[in-house]
C-alpha positions in Angstrom: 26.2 -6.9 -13.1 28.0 -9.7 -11.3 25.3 -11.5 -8.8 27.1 -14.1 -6.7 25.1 -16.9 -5.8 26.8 -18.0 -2.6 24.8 -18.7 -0.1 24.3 -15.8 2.7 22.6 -18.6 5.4 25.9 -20.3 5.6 28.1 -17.7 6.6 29.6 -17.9 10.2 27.2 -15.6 12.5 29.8 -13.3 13.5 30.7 -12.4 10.3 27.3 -11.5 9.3 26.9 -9.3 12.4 30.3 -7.7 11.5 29.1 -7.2 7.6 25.4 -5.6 9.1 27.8 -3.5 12.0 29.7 -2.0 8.6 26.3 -1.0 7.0 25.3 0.9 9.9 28.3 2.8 10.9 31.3 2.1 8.4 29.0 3.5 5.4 27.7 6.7 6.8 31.3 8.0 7.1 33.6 6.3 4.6 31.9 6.2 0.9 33.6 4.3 -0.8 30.9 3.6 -3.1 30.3 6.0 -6.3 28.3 8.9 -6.3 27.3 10.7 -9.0 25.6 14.2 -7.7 23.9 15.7 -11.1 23.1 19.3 -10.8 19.7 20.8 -11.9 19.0 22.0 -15.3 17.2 25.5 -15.7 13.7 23.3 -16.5 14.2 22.1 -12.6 11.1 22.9 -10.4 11.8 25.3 -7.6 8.8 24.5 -5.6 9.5 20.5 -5.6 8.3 19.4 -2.4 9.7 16.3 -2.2 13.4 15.5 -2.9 14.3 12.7 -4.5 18.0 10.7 -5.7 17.8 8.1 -7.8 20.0 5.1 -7.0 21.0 1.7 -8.8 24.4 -0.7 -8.8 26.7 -2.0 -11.3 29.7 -3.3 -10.9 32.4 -6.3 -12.5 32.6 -6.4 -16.1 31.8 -3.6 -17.7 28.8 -3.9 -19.7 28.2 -1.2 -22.2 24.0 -2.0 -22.1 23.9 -1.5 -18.9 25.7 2.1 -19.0 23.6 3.2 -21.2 20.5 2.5 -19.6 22.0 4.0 -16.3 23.0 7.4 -18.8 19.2 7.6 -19.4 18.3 7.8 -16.0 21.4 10.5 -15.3 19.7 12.3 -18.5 16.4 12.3 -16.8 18.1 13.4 -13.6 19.6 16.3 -15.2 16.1 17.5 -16.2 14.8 17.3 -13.1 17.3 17.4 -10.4 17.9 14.2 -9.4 21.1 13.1 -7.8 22.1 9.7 -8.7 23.7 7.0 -6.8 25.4 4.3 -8.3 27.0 1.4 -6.3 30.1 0.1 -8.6 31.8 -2.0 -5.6 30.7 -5.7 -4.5 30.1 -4.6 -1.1 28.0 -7.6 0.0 26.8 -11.0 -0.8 25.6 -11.6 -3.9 21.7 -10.3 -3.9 22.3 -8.5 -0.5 24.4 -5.7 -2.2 20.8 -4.1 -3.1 19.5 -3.7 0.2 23.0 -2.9 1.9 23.7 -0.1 -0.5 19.9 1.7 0.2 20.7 1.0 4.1 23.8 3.2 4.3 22.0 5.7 2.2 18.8 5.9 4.0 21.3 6.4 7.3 24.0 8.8 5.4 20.5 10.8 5.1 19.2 10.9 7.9 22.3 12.1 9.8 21.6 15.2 7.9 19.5 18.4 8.9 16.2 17.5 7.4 15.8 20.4 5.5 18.9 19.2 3.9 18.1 14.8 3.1 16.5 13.5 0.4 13.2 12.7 1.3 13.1 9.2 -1.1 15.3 7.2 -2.7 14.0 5.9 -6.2 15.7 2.7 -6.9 16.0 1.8 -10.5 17.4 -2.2 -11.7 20.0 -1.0 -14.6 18.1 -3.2 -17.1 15.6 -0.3 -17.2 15.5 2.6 -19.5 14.1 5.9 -18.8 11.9 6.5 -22.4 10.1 9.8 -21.5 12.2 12.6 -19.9 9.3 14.8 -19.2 7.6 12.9 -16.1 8.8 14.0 -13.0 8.9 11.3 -10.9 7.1 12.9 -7.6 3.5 12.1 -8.8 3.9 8.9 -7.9 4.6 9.7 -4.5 2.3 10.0 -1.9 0.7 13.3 -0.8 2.5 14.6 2.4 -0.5 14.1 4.3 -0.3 10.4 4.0 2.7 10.1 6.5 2.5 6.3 7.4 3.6 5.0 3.6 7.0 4.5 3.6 7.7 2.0 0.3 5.9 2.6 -3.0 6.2 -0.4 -5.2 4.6 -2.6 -7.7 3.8 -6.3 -8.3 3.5 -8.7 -11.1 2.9 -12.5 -11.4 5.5 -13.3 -8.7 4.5 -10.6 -6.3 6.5 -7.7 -5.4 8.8 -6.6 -7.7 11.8 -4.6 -6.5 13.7 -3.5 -10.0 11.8 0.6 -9.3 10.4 1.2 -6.3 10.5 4.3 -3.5 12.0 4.3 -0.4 10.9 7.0 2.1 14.2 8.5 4.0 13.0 8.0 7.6 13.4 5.3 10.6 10.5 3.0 9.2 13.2 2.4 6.3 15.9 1.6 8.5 13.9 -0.9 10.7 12.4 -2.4 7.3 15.6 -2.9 5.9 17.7 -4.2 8.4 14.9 -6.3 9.4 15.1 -7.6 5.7 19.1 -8.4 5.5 18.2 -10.1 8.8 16.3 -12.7 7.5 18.1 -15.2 6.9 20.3 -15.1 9.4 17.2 -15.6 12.0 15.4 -17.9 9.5 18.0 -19.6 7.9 15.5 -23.1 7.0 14.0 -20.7 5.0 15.3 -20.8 1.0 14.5 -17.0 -0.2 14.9 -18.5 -3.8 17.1 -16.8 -6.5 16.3 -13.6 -5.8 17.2 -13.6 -2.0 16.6 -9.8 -1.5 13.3 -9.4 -3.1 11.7 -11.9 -1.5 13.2 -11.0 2.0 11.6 -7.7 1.6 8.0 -9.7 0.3 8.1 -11.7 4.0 9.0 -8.9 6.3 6.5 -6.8 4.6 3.6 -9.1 5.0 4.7 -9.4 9.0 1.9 -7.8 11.3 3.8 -8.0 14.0 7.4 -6.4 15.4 8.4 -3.2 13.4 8.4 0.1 14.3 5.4 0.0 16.1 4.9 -3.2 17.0 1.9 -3.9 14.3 4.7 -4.7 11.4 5.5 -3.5 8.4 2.2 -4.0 6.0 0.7 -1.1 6.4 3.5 1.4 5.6 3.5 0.1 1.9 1.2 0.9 -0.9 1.7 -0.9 -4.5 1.3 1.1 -7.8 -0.3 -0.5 -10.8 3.0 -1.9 -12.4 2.6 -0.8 -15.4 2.9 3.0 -14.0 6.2 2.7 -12.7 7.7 -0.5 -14.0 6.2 -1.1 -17.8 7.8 -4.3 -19.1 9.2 -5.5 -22.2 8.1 -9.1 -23.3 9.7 -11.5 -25.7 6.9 -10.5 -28.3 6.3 -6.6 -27.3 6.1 -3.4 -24.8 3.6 -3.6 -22.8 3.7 0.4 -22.3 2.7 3.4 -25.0 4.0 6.7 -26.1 4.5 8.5 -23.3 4.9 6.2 -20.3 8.0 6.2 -18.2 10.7 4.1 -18.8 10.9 0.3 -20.0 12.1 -2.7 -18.0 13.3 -6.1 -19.1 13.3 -8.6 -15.7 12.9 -12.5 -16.5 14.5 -12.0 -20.7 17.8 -13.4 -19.4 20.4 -13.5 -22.3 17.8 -12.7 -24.3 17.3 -9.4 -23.5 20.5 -8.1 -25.4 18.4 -6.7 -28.3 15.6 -5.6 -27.5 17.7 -3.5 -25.1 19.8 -2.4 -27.7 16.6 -1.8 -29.4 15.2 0.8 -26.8 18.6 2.0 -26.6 18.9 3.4 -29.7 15.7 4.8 -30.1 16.1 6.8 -26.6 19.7 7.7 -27.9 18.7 9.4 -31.5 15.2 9.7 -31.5 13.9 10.9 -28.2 11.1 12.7 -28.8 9.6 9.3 -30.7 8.3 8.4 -27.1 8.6 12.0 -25.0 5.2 13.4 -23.9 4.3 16.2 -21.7 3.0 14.7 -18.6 -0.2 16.5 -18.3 -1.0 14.6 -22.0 0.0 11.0 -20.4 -2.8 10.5 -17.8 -0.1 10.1 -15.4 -1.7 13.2 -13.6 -5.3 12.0 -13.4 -4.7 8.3 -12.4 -2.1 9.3 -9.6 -4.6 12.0 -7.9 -7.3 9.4 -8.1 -5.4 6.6 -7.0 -3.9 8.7 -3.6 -6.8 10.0 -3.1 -8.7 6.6 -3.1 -6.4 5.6 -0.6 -6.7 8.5 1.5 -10.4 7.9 1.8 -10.0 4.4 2.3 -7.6 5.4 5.5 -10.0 7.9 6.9 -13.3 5.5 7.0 -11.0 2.7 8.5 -10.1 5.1 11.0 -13.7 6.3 11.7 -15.4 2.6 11.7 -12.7 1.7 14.2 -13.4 4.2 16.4 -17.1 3.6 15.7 -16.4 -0.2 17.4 -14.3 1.0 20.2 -16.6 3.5 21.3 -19.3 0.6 21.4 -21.5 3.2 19.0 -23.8 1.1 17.2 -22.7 -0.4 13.9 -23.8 -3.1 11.8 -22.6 -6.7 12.6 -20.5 -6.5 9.6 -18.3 -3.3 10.1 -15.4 -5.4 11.9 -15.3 -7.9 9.0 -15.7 -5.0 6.5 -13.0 -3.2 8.4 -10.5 -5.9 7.7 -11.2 -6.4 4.2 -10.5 -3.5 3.6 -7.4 -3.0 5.1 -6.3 -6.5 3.8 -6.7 -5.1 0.6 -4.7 -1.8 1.2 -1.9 -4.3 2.5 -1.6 -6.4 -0.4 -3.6 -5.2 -3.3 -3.8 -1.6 -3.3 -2.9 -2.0 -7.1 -6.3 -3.5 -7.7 -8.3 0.3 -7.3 -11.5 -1.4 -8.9 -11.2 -3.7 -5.6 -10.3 -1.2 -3.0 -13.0 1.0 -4.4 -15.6 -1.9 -4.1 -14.5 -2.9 -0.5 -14.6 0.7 0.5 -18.0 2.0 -0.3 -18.8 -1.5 1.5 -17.8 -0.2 4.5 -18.8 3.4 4.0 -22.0 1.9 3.3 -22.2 0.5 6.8 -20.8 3.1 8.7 -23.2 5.7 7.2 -20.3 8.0 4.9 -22.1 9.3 2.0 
């Protein structure tokens, strides 16, 4: 995958407008990128709720590692009835590609009938490796009664990590995104680093102002233990076990090559070394604990600030409590053993059993 490492902030501004004018319009009607639609096997669910395509990007010299890793997620597709996107044309600049590519997606869906769009987009880096075909990838989405979380991610060391996430098909994802590939041309003393993109999308998510809504974009987020979605391979090991999703190699560099190679093979002639049904992965048990955490912790936010509005009497600490806890649900919603903490805190002193 060719990343070009020219630099987006120096680009004449009426070019850029043209190149975000194309993204909007140009790509809904003319695609000209590849896309590979992968039809259901006979093990597809026919009561999915939730539709989802998987998309990714890879293009320039052909690297055989990297097709293979994208055949394991049109393999897992198959099984489940996942359309697959892949963007093999340099559409953008450099790290902007990624969030260009979802943009005209999110719009090419929505101009649809809704019974008709995908509902999310699940982004997958091609250095990552589906290893176990039987986990559907909906229980990692929200319930549908949680209709204000738009982007499921994960973090590690460096914060938000963008290699898998979910996008939510709807205008919050538009807004966000453009909002994103924006950056830099509104902030342009800003240096986004290396990976421009990523950290693009860190700011404008941690804004709690503008947006859809005029309150910004942190609370249409929630972030997944990483390990769930995005299990990593070090230098000295896999941090995963039988059974978990896939495997990921971000920050190897060159050295990535075998152990790729490595995961490749094994995936390629032995599947069933790492395939595990998903009601024997814990997958099941941690997800419905983990949504339904953050459904309580919505609902007592919701009734302490109405509790302070009304001017009911509350303890002095409710409005500090209040914004702990929703602090927490905007940044570290990964750490349950600290949402759970800060949330009987507050149910403690609004009176919820």
């Amino acid at each position: 995958m060719i990343q070009h490492q020219m630099g987006f902030k120096q680009r004449p501004m009426n070019i850029i407008l043209v190149v975000l004018s194309v993204i909007c319009v140009f790509w809904v009607s003319i695609k000209s990128y590849k896309t590979l639609y992968i039809p259901q096997s006979d093990d597809t669910p026919s009561n999915k709720l939730q539709r989802v395509a998987k998309v990714s990007m890879l293009y320039g010299e052909t690297n055989h590692m990297y097709e293979r890793a994208l055949q394991s997620h049109e393999r897992h597709g198959k099984r489940w009835g996942y359309p697959m996107h892949i963007l093999r044309q340099d559409i953008a600049v450099g790290f902007w590609n990624k969030p260009s590519y979802l943009l005209s997606l999110v719009i090419n869906e929505l101009t649809k009938p809704a019974g008709e769009r995908m509902e999310w987009l699940m982004w997958v880096d091609a250095d990552s490796i589906i290893l176990n075909n039987d986990i559907p990838v909906e229980v990692f989405l929200p319930p549908s009664d949680l209709k204000d979380i738009h982007l499921v991610a994960a973090q590690d060391q460096n914060g938000l990590n963008t290699g898998i996430m979910f996008l939510h098909v709807h205008p919050w994802m538009i807004s966000f995104l453009t909002e994103t590939m924006g950056y830099p041309l509104y902030l342009p003393q800003i240096d986004l680093g290396r990976s421009a993109d990523q950290e693009g999308m860190r700011r404008v998510l941690n804004k709690t102002t503008g947006g859809p809504k005029g309150q910004g974009y942190a609370d249409g987020v929630s972030y997944l233990p990483r390990p769930w979605i995005n299990t990593y391979e070090w230098d000295w090991a896999y941090e995963g076990k039988r059974g978990d999703l896939l495997v990921h190699f971000p920050g190897l560099g060159e050295r990535r090559w075998p152990h790729m190679a490595k995961w490749l093979d094994i995936v390629e002639t032995t599947p069933h070394e790492w395939n595990l049904p998903l009601e024997e992965t814990g997958y099941l048990n941690k997800t419905t604990v983990y949504w339904s955490q953050m459904r309580s912790a919505k609902e007592s936010i919701k009734s302490a600030e109405k509790k302070l509005q009304s001017g009911e009497a509350v303890s002095g600490n409710t409005k500090e409590a209040v914004g702990a806890l929703k602090n927490a649900l905007r940044e570290k919603s990964d750490n349950m053993e600290l949402v759970q903490q800060l949330l009987q805190d507050l149910n403690g002193l609004i009176g919820v059993a």
